[in-house]
C-alpha positions, 0 to 999 in steps of 0.5 A: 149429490147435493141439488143447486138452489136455482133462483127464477126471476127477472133481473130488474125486478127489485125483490129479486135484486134483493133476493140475489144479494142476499144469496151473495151475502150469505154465500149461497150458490146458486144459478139464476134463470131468467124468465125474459132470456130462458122462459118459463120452464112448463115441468118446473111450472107444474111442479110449482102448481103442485107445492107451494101451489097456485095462490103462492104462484099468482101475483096479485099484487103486481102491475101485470095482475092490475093490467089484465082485465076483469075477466080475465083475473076472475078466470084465474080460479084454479091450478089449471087457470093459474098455469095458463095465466102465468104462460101467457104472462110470465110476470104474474108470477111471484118473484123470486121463485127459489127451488133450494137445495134440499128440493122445498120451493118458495116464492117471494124474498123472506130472509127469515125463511130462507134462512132456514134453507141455507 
């Protein structure tokens, strides 16, 4: 049984606007989950931590990133700082994360790469 390609995101997020619409155009199914409405799934996440890895996963680019104050974006120094960052701030991570159906993981929107996974 062939897994779903599920896209994690939030919805008003332009790259994963970008991201799902490209889905669409390629006709890909795939079921999207909502960080703000579903959470951040805690298993999935430390699945995430083990491949692609906490520095794919961490947004330091993003507004919540600059937000936070000094010390706490110095305490993000390993997997274990990642995961709780990223609990308590959902936002820090990279958008979109897409789980694909042969099981590889991704973060960000590269239409080169994904498609070589669909």
């Amino acid at each position: 049984m062939a897994l779903m390609t599920t896209l994690y995101g939030i919805p008003n997020c332009d790259t994963v606007k970008r991201a799902r619409a490209w889905l669409n155009e390629q006709g890909v199914t795939y079921r999207f989950h909502d960080f703000k409405k579903e959470g951040v799934p805690e298993a999935r996440l430390d699945a995430w931590l083990a491949s692609p890895g906490w520095e794919a996963l961490v947004n330091r680019r993003g507004t919540t990133w600059r937000k936070l104050d000094d010390d706490a974006r110095a305490a993000v120094v390993d997997a274990a700082s990642a995961r709780a960052a990223l609990l308590a701030h959902p936002s820090l991570i990279k958008r979109p994360v897409v789980e694909w159906r042969n099981a590889s993981v991704t973060t960000g929107f590269d239409p080169d790469q994904w498609r070589e996974r669909v």
